[in-house]
C-alpha positions as CSV (number, residue, x, y, z in Angstrom):
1,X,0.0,0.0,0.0
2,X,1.1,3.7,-0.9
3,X,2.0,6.0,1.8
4,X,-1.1,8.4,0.1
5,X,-3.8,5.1,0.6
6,X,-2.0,4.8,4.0
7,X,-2.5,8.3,4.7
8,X,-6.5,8.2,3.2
9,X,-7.3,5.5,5.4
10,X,-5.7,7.4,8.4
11,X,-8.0,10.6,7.4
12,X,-11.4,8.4,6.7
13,X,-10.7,6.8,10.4
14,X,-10.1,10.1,12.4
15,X,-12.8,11.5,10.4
16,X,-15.1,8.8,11.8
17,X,-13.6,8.5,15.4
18,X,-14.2,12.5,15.3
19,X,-18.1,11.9,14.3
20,X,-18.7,9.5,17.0
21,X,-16.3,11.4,19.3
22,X,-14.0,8.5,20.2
23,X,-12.4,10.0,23.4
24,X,-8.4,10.6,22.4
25,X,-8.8,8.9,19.0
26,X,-8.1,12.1,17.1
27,X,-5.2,14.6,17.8
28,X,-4.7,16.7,14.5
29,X,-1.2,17.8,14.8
30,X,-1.6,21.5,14.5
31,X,1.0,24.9,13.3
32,X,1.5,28.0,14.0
33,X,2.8,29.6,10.5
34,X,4.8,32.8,10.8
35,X,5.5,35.4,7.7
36,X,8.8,36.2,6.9
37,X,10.3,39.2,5.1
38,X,11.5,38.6,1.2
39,X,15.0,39.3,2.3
40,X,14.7,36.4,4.7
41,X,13.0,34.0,2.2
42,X,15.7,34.9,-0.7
43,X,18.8,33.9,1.8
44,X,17.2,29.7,1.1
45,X,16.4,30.0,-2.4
46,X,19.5,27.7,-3.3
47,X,19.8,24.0,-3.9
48,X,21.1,21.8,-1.0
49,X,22.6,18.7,-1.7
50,X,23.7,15.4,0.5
51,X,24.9,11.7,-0.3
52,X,20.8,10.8,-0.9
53,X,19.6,13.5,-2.6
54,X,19.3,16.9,-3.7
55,X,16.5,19.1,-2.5
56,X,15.8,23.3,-4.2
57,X,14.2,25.8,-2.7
58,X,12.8,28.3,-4.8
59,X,11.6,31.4,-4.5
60,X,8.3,31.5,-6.7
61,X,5.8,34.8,-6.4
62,X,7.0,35.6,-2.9
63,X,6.7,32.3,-1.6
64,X,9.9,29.8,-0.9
65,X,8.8,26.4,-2.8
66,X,10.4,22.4,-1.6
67,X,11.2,19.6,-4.4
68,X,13.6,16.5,-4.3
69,X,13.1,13.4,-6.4
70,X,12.0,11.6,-3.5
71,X,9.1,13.2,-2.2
72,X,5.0,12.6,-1.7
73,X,3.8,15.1,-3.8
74,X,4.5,15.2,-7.6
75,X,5.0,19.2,-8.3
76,X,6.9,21.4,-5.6
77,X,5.2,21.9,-2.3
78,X,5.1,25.8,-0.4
79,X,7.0,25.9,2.3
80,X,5.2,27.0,5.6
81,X,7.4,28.8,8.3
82,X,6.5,27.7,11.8
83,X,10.0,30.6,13.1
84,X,12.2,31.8,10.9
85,X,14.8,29.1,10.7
86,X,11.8,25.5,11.1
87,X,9.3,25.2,8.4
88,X,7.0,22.2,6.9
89,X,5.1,21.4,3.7
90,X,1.6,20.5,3.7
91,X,2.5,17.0,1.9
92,X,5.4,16.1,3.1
93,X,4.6,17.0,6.2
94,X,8.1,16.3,8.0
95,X,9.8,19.2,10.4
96,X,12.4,20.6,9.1
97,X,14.9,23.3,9.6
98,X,17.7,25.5,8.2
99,X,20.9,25.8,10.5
100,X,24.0,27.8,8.8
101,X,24.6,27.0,5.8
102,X,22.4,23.5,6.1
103,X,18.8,22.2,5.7
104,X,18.1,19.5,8.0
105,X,15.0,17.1,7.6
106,X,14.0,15.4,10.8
107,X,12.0,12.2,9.5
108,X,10.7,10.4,6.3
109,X,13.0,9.4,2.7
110,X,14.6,12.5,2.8
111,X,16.0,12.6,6.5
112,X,19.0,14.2,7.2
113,X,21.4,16.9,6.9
114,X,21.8,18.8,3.4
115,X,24.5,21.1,2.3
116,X,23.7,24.2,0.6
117,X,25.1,24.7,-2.7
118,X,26.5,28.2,-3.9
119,X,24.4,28.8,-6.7
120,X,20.6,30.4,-6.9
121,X,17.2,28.7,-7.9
122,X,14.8,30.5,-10.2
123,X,11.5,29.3,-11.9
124,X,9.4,30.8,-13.9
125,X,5.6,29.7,-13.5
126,X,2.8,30.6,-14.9
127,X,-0.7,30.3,-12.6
């Protein structure tokens, strides 16, 4: 079973357990997003790089974007600040965080510690 049917069945039973209010059955982790300035968004737009994989962050209309080869979601994901160094995407859904001159993933495929690379990432889309 995919980790998306995994993750439907998970949804359809809270969903249920909330409707018959199942004590402590449902816990929706929760975030408190924060807004950062475009100078402090611009500073991640770079591509960071480790012996797994490479993950870009890119700066797209104002917002800072995720993709890596390995992820849930099949286009890149908007980031969601939760302080201005630890953010999350919706999909993904893993903490992660920038330290230095690193990105560091806490949990799932892409878990670890990522070097930034010296050059910057820029896409054009159109909406």
């Amino acid at each position: 079973m995919t980790i998306s049917a995994c993750n439907l069945i998970r949804e359809v039973v809270n969903s249920v357990g909330r409707i018959y209010q199942w004590d402590g059955f449902y816990g929706p982790e929760t975030h408190s997003i924060v807004t950062l300035n475009k100078d402090s968004l611009i500073i991640h737009a770079v591509i960071y790089a480790s012996a797994k994989d490479t993950v870009s962050i890119s700066e797209i209309q104002g917002q800072l974007f995720y993709s890596a080869n390995f992820m849930l979601a099949d286009r890149p994901e908007r980031i969601y600040f939760t302080s201005p160094a630890g953010f999350f995407t919706y999909e993904e859904g893993y903490p992660c965080f920038f330290k230095d001159d690193h990105l560091i993933i806490k949990n799932g495929p892409l878990a670890g510690t990522y070097q930034k690379q010296r050059r910057a990432v820029k896409f054009s889309v159109q909406f």
